[in-house]
N, CA and C of each residue as an Amber inpcrd file, in Angstrom:
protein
    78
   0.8300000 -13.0850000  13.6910000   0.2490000 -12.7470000  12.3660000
  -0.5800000 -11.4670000  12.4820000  -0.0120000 -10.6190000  11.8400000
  -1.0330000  -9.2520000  11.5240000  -2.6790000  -9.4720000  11.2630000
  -3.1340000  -8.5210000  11.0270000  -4.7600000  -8.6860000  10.8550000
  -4.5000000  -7.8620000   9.7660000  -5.4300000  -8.3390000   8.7340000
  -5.9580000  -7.6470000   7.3010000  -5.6960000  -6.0390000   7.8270000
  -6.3900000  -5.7840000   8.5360000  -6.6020000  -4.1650000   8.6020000
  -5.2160000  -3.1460000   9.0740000  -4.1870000  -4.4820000   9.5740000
  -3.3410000  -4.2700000  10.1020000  -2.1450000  -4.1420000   9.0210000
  -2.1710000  -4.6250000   8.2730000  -1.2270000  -5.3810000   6.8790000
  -2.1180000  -3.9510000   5.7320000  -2.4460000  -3.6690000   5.8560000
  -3.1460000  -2.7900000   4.8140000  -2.4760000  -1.5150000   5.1860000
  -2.8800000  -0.8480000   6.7500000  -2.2230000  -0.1690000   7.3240000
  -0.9010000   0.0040000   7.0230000  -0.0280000  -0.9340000   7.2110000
   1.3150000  -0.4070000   7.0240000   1.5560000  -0.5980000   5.5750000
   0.6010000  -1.0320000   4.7830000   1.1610000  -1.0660000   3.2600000
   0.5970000   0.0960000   2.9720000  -0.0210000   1.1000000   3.2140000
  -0.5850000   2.4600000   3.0340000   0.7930000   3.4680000   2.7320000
   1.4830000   2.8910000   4.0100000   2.9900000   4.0290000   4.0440000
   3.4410000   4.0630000   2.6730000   4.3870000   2.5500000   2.2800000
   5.0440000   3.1060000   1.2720000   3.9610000   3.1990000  -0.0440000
   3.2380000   2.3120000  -0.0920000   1.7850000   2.7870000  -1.1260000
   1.8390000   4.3190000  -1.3450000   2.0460000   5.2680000  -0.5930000
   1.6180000   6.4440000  -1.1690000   2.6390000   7.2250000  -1.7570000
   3.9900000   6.7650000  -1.5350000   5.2370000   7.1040000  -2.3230000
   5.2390000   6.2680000  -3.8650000   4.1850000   5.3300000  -3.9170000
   4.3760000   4.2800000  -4.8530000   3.2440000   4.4820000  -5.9930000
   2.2840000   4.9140000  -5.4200000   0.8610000   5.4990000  -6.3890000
   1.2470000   6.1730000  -7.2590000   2.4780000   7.0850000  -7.6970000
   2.3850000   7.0240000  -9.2590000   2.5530000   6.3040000 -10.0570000
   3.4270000   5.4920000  -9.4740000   3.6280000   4.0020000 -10.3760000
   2.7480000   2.9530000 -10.5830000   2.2900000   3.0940000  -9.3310000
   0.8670000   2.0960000  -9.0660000  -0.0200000   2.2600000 -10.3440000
  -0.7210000   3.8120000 -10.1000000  -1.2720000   4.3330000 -11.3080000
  -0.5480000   3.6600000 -12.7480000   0.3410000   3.6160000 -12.8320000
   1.0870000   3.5770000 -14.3370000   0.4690000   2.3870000 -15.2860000
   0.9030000   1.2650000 -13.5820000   0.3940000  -0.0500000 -13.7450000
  -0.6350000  -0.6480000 -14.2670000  -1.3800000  -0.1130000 -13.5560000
  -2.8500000  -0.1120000 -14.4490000  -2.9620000  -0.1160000 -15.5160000
């Protein structure tokens, strides 16, 4: 099992291809 900081980490990657949408979401 990953660690929080660990699981955040790799959700950062595609997160930042995804933040305009992310944004949208909101």
């Amino acid at each position: 099992v990953k660690r929080p900081e660990d699981v955040e980490d790799v959700l950062q990657m595609p997160l930042l291809g995804v933040v305009p949408d992310f944004d949208k979401m909101k």
